[in-house]
LUMLUM-765774 format. One record per atom (N, C-alpha, C): residue number from 0; atom name; x, y, z. Coordinates in Angstrom, 3 decimals. Layout:
+-----+------+----------+----------+----------+
!  nr ! atom !        u !        v !        w !
+-----+------+----------+----------+----------+
! NUM !   CA !        X !        Y !        Z !
...
+-----+------+----------+----------+----------+
//
This chain:
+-----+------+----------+----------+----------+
!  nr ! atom !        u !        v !        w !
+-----+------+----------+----------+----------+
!   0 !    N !   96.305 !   95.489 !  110.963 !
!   0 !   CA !   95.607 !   96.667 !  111.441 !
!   0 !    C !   94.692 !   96.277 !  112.588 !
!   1 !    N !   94.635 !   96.794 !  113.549 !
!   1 !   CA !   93.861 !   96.995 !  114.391 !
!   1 !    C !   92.263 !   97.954 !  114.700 !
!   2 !    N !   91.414 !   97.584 !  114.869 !
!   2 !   CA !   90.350 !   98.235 !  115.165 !
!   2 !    C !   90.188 !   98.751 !  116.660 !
!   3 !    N !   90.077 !  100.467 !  116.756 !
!   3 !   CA !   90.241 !  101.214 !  117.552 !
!   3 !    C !   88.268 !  101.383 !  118.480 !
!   4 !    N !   87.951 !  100.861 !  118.330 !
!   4 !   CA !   86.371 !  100.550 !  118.837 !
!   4 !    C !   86.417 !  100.130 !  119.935 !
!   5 !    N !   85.866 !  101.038 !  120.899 !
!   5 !   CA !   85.633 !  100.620 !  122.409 !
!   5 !    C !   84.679 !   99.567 !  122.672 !
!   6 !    N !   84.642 !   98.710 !  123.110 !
!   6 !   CA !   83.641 !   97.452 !  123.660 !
!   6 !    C !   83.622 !   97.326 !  125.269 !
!   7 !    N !   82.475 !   98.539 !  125.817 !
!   7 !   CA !   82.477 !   97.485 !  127.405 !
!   7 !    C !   84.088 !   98.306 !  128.190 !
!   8 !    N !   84.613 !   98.816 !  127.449 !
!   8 !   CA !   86.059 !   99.753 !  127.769 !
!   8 !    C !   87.330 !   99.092 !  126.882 !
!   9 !    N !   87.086 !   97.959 !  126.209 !
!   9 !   CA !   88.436 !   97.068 !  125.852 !
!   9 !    C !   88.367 !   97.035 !  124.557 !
!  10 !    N !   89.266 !   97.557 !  123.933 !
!  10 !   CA !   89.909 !   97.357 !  122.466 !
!  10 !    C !   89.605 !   96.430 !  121.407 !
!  11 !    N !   88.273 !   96.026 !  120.783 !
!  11 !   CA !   88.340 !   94.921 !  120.596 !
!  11 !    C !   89.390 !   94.892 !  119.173 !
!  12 !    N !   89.863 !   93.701 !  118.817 !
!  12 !   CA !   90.248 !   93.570 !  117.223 !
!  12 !    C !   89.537 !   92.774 !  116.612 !
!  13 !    N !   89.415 !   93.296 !  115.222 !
!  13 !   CA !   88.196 !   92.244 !  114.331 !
!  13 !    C !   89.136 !   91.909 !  112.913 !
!  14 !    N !   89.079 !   90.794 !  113.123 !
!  14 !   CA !   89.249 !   90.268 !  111.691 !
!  14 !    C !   88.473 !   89.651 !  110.470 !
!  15 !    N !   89.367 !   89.236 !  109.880 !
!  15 !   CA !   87.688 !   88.789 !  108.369 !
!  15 !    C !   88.906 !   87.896 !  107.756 !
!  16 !    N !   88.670 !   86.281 !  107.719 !
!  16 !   CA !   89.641 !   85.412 !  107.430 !
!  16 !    C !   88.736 !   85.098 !  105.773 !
!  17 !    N !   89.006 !   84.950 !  104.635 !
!  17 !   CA !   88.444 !   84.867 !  103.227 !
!  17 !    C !   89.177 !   83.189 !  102.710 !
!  18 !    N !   88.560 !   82.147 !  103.148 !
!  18 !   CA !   89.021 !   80.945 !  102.801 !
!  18 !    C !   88.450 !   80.653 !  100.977 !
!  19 !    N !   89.686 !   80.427 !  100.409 !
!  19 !   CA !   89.706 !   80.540 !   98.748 !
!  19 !    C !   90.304 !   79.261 !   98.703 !
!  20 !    N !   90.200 !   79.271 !   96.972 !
!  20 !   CA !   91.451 !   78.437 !   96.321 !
!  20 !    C !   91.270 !   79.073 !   94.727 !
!  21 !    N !   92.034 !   79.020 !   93.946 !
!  21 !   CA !   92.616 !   79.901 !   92.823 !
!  21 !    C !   91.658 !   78.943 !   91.684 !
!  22 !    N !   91.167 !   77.814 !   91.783 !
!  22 !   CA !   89.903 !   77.104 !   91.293 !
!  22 !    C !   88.768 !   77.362 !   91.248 !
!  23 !    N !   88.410 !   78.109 !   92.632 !
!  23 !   CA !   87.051 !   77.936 !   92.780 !
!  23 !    C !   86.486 !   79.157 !   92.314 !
!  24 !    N !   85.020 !   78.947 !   91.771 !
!  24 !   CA !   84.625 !   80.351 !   90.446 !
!  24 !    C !   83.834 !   81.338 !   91.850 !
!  25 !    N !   82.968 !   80.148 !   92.419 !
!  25 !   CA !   82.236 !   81.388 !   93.635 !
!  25 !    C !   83.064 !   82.430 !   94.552 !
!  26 !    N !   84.724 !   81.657 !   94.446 !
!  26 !   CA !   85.439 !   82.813 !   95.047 !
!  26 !    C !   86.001 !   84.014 !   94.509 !
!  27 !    N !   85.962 !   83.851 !   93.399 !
!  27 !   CA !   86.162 !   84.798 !   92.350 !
!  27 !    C !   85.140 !   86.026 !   92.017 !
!  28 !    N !   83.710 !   85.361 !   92.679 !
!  28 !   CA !   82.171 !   86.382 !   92.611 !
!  28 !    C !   82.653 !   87.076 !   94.234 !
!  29 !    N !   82.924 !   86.169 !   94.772 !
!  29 !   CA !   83.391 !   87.076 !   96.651 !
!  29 !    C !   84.445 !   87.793 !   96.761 !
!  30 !    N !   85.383 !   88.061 !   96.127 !
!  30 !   CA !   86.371 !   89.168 !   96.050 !
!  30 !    C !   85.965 !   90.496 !   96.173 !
!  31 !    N !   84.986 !   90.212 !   95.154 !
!  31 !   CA !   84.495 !   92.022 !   94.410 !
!  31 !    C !   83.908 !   92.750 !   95.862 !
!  32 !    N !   83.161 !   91.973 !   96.362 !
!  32 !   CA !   82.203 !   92.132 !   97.443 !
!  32 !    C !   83.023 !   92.423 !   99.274 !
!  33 !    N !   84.064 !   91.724 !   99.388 !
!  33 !   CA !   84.883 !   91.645 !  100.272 !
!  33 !    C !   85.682 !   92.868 !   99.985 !
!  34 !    N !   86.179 !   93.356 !   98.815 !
!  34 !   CA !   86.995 !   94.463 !   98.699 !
!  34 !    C !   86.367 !   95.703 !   99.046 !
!  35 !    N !   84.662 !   96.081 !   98.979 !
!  35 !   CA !   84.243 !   96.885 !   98.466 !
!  35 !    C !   83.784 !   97.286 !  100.115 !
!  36 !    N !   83.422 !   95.902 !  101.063 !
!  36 !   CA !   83.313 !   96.113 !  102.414 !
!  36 !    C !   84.319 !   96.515 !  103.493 !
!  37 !    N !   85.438 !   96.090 !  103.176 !
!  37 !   CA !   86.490 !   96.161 !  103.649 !
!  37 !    C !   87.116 !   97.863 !  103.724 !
!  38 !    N !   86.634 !   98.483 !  101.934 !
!  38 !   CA !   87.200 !   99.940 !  102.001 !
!  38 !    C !   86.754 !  100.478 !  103.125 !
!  39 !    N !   85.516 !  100.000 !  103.446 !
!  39 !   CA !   84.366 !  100.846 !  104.994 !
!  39 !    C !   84.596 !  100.499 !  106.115 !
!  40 !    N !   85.544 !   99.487 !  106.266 !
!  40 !   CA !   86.350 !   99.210 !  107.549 !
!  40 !    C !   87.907 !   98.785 !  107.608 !
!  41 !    N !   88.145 !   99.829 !  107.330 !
!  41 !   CA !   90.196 !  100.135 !  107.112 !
!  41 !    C !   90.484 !   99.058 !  108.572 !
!  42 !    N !   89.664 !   99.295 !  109.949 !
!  42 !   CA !   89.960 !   98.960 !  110.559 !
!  42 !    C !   90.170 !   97.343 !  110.694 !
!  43 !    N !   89.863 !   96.961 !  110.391 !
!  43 !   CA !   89.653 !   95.253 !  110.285 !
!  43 !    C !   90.529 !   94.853 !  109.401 !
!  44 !    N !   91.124 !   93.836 !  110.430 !
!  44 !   CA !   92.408 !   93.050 !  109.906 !
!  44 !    C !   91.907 !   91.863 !  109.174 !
!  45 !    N !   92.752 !   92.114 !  107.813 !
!  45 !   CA !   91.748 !   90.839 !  106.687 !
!  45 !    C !   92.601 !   90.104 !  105.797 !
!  46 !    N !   92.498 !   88.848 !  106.044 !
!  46 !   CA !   93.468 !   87.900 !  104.925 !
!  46 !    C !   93.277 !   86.834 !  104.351 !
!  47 !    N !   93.850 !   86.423 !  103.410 !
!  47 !   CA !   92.832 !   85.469 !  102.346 !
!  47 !    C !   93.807 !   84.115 !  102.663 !
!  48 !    N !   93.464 !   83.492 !  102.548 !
!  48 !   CA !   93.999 !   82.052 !  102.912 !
!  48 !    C !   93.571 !   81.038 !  102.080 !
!  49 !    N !   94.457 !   80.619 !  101.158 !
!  49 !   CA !   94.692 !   80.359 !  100.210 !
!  49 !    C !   94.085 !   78.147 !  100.895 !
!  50 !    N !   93.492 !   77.752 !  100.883 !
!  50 !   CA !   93.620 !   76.559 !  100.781 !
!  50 !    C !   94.073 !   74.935 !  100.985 !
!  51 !    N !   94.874 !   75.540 !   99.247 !
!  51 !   CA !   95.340 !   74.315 !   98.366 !
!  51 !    C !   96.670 !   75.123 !   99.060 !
!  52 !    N !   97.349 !   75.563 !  100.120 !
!  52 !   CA !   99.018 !   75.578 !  100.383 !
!  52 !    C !   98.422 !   76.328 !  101.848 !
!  53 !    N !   97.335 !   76.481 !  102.522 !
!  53 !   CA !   97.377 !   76.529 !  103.941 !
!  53 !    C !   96.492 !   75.682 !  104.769 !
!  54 !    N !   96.552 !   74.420 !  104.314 !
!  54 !   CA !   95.866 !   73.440 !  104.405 !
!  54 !    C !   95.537 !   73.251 !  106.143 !
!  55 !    N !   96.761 !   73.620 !  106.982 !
!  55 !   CA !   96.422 !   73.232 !  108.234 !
!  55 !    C !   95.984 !   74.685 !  109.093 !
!  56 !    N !   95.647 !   75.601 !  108.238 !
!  56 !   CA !   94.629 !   76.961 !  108.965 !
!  56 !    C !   93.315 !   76.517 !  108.465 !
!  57 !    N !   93.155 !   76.128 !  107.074 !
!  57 !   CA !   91.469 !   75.338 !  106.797 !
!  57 !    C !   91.070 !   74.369 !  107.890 !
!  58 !    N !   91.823 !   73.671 !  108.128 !
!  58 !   CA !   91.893 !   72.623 !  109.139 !
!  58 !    C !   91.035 !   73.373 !  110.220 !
!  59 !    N !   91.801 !   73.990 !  110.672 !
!  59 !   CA !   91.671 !   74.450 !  112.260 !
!  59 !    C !   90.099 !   75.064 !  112.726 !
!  60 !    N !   89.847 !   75.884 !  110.955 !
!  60 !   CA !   88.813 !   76.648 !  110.974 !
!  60 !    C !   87.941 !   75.910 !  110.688 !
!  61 !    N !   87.973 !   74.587 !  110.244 !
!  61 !   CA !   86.775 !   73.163 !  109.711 !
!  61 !    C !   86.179 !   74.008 !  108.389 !
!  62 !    N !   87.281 !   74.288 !  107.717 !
!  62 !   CA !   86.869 !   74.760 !  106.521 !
!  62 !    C !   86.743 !   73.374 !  105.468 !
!  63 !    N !   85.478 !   73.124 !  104.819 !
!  63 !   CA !   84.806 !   72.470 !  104.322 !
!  63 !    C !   84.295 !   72.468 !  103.044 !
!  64 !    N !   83.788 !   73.810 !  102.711 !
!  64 !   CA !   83.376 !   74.333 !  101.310 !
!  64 !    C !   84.024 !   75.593 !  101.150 !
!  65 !    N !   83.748 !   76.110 !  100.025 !
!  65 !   CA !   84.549 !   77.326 !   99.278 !
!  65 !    C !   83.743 !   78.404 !   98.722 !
!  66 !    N !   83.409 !   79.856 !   98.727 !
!  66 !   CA !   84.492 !   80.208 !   99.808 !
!  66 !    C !   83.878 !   79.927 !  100.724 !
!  67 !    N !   84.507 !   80.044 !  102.193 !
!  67 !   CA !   84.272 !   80.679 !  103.553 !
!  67 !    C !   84.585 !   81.858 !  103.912 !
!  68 !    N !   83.854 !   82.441 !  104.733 !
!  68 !   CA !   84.772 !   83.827 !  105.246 !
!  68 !    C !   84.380 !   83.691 !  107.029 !
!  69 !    N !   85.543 !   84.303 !  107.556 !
!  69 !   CA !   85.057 !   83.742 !  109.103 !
!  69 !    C !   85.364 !   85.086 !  109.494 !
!  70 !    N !   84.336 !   86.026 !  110.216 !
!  70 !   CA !   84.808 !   87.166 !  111.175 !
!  70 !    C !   85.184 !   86.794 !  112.885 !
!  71 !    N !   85.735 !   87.116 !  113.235 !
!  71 !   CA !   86.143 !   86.887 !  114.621 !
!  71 !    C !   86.480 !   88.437 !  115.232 !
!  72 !    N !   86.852 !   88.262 !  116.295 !
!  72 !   CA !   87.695 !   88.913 !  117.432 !
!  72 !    C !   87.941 !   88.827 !  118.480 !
!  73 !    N !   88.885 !   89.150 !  119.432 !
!  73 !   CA !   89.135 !   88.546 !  120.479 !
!  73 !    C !   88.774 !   87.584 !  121.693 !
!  74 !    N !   86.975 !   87.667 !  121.416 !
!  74 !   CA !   86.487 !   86.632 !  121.979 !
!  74 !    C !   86.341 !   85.104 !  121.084 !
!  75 !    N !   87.064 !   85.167 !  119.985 !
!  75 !   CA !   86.701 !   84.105 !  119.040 !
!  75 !    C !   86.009 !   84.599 !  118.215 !
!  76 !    N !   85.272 !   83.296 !  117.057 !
!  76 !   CA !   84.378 !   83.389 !  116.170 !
!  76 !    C !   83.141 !   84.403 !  116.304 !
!  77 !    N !   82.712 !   85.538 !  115.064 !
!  77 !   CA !   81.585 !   86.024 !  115.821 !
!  77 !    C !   80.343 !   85.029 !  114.632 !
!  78 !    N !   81.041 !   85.131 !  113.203 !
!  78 !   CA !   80.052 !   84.473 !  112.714 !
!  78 !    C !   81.050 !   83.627 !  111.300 !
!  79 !    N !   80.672 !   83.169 !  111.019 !
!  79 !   CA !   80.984 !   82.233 !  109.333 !
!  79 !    C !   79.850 !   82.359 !  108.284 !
!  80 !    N !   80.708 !   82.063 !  106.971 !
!  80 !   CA !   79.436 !   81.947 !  105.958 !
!  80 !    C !   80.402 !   81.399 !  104.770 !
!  81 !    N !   79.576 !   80.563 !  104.574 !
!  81 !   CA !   79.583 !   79.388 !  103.566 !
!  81 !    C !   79.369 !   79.834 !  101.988 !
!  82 !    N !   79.631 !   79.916 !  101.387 !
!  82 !   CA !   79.121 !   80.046 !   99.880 !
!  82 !    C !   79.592 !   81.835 !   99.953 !
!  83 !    N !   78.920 !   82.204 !   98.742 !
!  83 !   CA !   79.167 !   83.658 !   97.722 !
!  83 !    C !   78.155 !   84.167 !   99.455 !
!  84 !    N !   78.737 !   85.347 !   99.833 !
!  84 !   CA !   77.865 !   86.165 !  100.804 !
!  84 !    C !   77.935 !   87.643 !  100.598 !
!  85 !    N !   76.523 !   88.088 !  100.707 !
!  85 !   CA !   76.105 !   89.603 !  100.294 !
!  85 !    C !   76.869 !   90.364 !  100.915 !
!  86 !    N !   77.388 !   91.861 !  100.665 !
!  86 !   CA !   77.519 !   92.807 !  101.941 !
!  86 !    C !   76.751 !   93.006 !  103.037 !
!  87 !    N !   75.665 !   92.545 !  102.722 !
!  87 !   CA !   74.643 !   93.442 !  104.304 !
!  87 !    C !   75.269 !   92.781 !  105.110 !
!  88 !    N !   75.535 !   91.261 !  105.401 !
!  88 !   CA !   75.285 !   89.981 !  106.024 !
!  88 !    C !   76.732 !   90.218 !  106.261 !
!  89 !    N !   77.866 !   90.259 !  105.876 !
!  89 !   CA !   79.513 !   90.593 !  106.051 !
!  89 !    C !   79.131 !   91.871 !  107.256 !
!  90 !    N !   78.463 !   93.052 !  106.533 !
!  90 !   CA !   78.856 !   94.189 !  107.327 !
!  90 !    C !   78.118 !   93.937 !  109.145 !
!  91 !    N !   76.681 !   93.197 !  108.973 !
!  91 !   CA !   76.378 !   92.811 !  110.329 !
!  91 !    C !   77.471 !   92.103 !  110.720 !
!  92 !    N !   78.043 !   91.103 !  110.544 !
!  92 !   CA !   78.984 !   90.306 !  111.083 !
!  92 !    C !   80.153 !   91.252 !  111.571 !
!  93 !    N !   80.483 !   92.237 !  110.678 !
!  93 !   CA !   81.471 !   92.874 !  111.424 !
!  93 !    C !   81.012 !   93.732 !  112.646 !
!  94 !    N !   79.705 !   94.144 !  112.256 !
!  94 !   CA !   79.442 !   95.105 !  113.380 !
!  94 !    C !   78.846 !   94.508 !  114.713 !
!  95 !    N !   78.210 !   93.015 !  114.410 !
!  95 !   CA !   78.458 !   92.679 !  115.718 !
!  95 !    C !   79.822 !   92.095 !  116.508 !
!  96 !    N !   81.213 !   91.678 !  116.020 !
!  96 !   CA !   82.139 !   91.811 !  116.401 !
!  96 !    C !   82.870 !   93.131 !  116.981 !
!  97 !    N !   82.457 !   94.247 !  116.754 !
!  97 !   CA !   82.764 !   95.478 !  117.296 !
!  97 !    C !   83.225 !   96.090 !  116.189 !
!  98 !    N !   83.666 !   96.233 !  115.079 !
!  98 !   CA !   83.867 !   97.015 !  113.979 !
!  98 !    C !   82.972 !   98.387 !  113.420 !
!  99 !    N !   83.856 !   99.308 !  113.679 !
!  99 !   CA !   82.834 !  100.392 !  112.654 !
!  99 !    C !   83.552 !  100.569 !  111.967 !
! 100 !    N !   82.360 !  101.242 !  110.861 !
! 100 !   CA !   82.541 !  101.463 !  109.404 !
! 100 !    C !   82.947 !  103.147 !  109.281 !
! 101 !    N !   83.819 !  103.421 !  108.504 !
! 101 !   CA !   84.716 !  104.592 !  108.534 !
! 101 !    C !   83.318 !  105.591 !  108.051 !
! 102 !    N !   83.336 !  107.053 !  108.426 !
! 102 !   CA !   82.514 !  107.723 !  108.051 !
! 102 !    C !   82.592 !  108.487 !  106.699 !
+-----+------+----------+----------+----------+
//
């Protein structure tokens, strides 16, 4: 999915990358929280990346601890976060990448 949000005149797209592994318990507390942000932005392209079998996308992202979640968009990274992270702190991250939240 694409995010339809004007930036400056240009399209931006925002994503939300959710670095897991099927072990780890704090990722299991970040699901609930990621699902519940996500309903408020249909627009944002979001996928969980499993780890322990996508070892060379952790790589790339210098994924280190568990979870991570990385927002980006077309200019790159806008922010990361390390450990269990609140909604407020997800939804700024999206909204300074250009994302709005459905009304």
């Amino acid at each position: 999915m694409r995010d339809a949000t004007e930036l400056g005149g240009t399209v931006m797209t925002v994503s939300l990358k959710d670095f897991y592994a099927d072990w780890c318990g704090p990722c299991k507390t970040q699901d609930p929280i990621l699902e519940e942000v996500l309903e408020d932005y249909p627009g944002v392209s979001f996928e969980k990346v499993n780890v322990d079998e996508e070892q060379d996308v952790a790589n790339e992202y210098q994924v280190r601890s568990l979870p991570t979640v990385v927002v980006e968009n077309d200019d790159g990274i806008v922010d990361r976060f390390v450990g269990v992270t609140q909604r407020d702190e997800i939804e700024a991250a999206l909204q300074k990448a250009g994302a709005a939240a459905e009304a």
